[in-house]
CHARMM internal coordinates of N, CA and C (Angstrom, degrees):
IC EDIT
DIST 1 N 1 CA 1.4679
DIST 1 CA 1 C 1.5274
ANGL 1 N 1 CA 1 C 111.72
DIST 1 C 2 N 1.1875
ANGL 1 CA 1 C 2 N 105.78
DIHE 1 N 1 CA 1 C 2 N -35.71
DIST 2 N 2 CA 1.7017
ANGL 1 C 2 N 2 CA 109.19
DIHE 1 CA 1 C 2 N 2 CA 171.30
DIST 2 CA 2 C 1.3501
ANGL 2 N 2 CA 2 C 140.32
DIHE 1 C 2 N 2 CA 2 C -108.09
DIST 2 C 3 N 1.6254
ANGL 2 CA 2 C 3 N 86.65
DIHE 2 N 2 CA 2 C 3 N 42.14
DIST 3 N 3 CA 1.2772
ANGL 2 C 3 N 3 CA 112.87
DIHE 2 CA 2 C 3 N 3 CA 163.12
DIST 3 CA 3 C 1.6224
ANGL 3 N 3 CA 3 C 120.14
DIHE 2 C 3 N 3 CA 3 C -88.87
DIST 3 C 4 N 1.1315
ANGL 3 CA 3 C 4 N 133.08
DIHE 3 N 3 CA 3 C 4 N -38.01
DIST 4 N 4 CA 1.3272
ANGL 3 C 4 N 4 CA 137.39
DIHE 3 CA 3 C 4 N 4 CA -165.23
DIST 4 CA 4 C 1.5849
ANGL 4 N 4 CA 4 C 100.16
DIHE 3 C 4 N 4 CA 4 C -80.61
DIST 4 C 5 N 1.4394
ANGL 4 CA 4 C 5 N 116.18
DIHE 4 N 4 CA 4 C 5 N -36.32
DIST 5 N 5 CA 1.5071
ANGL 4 C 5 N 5 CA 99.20
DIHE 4 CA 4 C 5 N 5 CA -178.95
DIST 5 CA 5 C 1.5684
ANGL 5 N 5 CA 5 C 109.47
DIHE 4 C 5 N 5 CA 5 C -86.11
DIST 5 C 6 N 1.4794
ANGL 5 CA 5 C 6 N 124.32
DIHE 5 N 5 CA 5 C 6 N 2.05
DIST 6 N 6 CA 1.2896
ANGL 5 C 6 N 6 CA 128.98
DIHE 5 CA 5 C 6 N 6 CA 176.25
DIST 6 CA 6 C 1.7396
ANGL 6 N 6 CA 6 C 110.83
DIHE 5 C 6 N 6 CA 6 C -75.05
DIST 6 C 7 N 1.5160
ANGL 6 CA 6 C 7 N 94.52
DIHE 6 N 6 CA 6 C 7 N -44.95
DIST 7 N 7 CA 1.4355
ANGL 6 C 7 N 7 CA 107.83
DIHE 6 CA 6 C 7 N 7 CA 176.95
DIST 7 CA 7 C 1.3456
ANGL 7 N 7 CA 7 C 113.08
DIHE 6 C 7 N 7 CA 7 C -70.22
DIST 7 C 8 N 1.2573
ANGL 7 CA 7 C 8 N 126.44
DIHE 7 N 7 CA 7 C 8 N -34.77
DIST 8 N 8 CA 1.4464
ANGL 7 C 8 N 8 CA 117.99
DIHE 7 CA 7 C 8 N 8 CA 159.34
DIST 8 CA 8 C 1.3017
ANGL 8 N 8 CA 8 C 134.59
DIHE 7 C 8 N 8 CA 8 C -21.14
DIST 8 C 9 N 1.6454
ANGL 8 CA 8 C 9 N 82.97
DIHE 8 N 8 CA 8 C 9 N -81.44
DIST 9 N 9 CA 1.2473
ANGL 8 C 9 N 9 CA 119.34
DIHE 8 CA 8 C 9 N 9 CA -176.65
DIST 9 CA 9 C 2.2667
ANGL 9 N 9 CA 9 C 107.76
DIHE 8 C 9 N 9 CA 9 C -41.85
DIST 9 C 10 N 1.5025
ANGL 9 CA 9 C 10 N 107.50
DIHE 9 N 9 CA 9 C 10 N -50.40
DIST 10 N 10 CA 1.2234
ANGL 9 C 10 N 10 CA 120.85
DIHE 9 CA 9 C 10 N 10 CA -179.60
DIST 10 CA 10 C 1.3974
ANGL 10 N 10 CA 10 C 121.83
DIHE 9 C 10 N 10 CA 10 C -64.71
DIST 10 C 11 N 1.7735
ANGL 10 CA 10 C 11 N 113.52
DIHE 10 N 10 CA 10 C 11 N -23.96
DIST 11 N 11 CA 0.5928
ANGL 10 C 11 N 11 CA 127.84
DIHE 10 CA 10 C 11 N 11 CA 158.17
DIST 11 CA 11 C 1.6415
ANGL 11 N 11 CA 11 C 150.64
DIHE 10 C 11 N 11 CA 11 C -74.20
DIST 11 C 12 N 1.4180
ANGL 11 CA 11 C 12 N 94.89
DIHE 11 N 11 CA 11 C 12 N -9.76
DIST 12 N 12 CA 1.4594
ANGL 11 C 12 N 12 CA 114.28
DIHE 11 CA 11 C 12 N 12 CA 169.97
DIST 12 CA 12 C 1.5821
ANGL 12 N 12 CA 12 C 129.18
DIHE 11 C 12 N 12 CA 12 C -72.24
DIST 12 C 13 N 1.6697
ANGL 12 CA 12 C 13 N 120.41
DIHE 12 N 12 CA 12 C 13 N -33.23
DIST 13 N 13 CA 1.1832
ANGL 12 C 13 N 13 CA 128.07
DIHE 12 CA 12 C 13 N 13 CA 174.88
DIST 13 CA 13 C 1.5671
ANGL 13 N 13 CA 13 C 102.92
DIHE 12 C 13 N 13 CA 13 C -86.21
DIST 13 C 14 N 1.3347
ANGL 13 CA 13 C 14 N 138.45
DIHE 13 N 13 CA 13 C 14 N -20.55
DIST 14 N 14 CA 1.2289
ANGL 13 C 14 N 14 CA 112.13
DIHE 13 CA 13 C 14 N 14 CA 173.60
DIST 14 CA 14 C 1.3603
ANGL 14 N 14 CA 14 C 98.07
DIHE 13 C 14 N 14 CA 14 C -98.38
DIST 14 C 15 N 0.9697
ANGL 14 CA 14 C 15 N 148.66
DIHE 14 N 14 CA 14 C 15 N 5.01
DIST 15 N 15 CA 1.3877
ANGL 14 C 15 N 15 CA 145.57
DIHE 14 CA 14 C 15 N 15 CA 160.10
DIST 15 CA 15 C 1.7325
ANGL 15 N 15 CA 15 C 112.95
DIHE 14 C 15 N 15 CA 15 C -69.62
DIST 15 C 16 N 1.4742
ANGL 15 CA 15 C 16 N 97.44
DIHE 15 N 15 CA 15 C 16 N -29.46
DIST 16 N 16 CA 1.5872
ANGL 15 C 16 N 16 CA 95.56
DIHE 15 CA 15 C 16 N 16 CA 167.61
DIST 16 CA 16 C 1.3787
ANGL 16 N 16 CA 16 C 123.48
DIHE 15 C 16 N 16 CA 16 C -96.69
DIST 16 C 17 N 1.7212
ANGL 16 CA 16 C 17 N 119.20
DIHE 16 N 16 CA 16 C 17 N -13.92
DIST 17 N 17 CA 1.1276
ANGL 16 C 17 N 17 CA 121.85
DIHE 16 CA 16 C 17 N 17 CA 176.29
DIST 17 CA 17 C 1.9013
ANGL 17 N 17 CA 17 C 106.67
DIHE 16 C 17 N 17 CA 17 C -82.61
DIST 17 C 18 N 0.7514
ANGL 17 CA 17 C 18 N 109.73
DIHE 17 N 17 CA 17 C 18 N -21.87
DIST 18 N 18 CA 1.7458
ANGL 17 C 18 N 18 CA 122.46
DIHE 17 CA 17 C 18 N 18 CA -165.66
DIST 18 CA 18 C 1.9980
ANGL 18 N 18 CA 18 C 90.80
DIHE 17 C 18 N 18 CA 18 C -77.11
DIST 18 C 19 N 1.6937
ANGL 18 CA 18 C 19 N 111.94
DIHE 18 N 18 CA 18 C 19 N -51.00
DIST 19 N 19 CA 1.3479
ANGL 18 C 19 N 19 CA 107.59
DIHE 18 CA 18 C 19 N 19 CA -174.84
DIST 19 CA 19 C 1.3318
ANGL 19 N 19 CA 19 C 106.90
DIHE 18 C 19 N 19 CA 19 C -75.65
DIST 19 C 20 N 1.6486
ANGL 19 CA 19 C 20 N 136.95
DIHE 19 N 19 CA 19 C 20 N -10.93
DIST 20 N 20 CA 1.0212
ANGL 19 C 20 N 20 CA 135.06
DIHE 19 CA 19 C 20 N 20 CA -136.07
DIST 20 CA 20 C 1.8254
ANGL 20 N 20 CA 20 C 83.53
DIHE 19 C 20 N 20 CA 20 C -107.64
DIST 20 C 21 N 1.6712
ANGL 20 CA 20 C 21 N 117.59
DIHE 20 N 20 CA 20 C 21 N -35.17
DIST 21 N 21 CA 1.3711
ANGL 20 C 21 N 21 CA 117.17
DIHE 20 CA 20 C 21 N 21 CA -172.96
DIST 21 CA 21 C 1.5371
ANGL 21 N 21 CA 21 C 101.95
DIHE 20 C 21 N 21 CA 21 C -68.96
DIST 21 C 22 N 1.5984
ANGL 21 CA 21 C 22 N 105.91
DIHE 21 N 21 CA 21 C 22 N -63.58
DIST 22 N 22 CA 1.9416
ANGL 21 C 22 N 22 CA 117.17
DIHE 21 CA 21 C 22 N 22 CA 177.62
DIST 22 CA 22 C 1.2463
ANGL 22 N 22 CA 22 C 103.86
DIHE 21 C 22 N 22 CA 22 C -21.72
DIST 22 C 23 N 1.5985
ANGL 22 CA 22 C 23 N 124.01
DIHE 22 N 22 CA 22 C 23 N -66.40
DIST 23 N 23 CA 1.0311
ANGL 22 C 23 N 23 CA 108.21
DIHE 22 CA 22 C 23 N 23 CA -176.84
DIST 23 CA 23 C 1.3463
ANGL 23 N 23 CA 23 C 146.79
DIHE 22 C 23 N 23 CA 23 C -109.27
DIST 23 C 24 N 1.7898
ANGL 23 CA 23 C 24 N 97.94
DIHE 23 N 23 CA 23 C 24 N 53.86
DIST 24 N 24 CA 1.7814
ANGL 23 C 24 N 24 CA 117.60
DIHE 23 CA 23 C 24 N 24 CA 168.21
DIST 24 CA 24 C 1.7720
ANGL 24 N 24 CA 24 C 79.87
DIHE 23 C 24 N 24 CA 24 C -123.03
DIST 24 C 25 N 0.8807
ANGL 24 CA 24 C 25 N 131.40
DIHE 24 N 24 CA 24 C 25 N -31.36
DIST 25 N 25 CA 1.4308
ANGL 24 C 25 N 25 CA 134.15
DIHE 24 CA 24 C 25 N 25 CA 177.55
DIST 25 CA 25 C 1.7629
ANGL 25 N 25 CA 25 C 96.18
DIHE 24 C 25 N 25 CA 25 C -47.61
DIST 25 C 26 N 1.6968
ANGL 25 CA 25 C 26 N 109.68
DIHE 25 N 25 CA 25 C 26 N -75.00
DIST 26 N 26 CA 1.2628
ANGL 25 C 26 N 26 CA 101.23
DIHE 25 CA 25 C 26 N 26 CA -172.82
DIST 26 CA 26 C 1.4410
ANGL 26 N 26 CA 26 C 118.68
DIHE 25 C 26 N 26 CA 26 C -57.79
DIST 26 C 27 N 1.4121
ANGL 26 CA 26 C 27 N 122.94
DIHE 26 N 26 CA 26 C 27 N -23.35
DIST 27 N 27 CA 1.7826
ANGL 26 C 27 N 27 CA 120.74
DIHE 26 CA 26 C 27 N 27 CA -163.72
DIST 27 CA 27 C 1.2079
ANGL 27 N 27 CA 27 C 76.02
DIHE 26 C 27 N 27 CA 27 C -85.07
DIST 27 C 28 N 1.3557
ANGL 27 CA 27 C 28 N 160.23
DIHE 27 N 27 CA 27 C 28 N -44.46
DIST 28 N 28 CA 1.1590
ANGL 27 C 28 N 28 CA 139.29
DIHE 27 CA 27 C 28 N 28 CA -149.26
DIST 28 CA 28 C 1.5758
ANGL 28 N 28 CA 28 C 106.16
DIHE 27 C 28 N 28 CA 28 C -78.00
DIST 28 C 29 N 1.4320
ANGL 28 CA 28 C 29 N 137.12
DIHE 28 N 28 CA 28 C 29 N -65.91
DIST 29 N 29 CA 1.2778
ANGL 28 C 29 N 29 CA 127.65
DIHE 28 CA 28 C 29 N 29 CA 137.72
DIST 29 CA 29 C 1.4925
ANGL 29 N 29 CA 29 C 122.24
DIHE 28 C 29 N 29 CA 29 C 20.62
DIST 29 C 30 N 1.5106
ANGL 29 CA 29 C 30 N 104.81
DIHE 29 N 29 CA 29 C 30 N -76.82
DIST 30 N 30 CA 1.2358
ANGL 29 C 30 N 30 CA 122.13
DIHE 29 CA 29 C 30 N 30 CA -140.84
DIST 30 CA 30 C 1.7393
ANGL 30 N 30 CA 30 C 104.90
DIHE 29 C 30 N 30 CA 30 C -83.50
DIST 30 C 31 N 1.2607
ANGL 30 CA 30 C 31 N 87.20
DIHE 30 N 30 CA 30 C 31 N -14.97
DIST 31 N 31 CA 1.9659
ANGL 30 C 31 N 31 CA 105.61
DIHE 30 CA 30 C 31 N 31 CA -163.85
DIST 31 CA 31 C 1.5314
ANGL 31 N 31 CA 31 C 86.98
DIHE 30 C 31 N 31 CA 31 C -77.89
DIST 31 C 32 N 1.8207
ANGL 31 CA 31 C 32 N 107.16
DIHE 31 N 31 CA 31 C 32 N -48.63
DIST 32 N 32 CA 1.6432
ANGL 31 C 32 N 32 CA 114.55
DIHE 31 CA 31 C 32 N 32 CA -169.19
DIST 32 CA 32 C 1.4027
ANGL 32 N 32 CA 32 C 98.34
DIHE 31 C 32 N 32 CA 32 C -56.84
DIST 32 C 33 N 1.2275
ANGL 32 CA 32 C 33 N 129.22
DIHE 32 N 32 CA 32 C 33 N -71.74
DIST 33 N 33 CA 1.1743
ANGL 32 C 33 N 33 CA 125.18
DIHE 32 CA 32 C 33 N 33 CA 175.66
DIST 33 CA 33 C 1.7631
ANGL 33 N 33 CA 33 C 132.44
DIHE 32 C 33 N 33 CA 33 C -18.86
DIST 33 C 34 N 1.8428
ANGL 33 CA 33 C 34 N 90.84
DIHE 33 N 33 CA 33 C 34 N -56.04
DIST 34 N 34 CA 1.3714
ANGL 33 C 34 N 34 CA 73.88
DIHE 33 CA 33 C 34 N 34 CA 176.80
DIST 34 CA 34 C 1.9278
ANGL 34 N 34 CA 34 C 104.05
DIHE 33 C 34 N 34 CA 34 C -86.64
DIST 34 C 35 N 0.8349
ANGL 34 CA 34 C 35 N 141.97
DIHE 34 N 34 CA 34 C 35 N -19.45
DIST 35 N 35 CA 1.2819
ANGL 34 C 35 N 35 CA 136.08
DIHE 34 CA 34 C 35 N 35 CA 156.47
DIST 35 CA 35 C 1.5850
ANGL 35 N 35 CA 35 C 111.36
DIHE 34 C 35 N 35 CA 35 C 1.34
DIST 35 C 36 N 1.7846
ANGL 35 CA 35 C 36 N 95.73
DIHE 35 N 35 CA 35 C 36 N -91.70
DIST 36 N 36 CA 1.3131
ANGL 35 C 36 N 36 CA 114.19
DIHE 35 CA 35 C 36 N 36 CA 150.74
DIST 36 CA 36 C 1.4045
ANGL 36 N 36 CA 36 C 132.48
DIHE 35 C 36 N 36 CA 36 C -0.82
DIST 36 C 37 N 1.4166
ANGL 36 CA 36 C 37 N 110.48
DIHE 36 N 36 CA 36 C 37 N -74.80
DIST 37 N 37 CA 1.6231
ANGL 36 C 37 N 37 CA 118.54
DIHE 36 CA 36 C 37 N 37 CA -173.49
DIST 37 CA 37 C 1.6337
ANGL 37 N 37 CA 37 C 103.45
DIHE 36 C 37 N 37 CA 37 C -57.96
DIST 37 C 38 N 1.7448
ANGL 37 CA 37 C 38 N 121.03
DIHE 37 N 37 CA 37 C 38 N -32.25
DIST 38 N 38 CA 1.3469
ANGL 37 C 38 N 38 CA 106.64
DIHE 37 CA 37 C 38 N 38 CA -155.02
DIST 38 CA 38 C 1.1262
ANGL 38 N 38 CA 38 C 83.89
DIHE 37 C 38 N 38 CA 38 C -100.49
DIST 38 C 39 N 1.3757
ANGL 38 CA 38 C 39 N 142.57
DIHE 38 N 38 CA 38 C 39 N -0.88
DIST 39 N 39 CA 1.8180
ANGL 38 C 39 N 39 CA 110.54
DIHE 38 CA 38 C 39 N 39 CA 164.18
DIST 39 CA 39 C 1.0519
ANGL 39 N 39 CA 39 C 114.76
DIHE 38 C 39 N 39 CA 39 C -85.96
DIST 39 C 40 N 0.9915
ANGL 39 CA 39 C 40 N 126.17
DIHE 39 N 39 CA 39 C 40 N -29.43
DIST 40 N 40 CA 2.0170
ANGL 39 C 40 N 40 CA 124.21
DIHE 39 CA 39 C 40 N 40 CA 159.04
DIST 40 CA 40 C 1.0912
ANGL 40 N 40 CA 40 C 111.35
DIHE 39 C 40 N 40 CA 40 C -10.05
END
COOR INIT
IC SEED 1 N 1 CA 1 C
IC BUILD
């Protein structure tokens, strides 16, 4: 029975480390991108 709130629980810091990469992942992208537009 006290398994599911264990897994929760374990589950919360990589749930924030996983969103925490996506989104330096996306600004990183997004920076290239605009990079891009201003040497045009």
């Amino acid at each position: 029975m006290y398994t599911t709130p264990i897994l929760w629980m374990l589950s919360w810091p990589l749930l924030i480390i996983v969103s925490y990469f996506l989104v330096k992942w996306v600004v990183k992208k997004y920076e290239a991108k605009l990079e891009e537009e201003e040497n045009e």
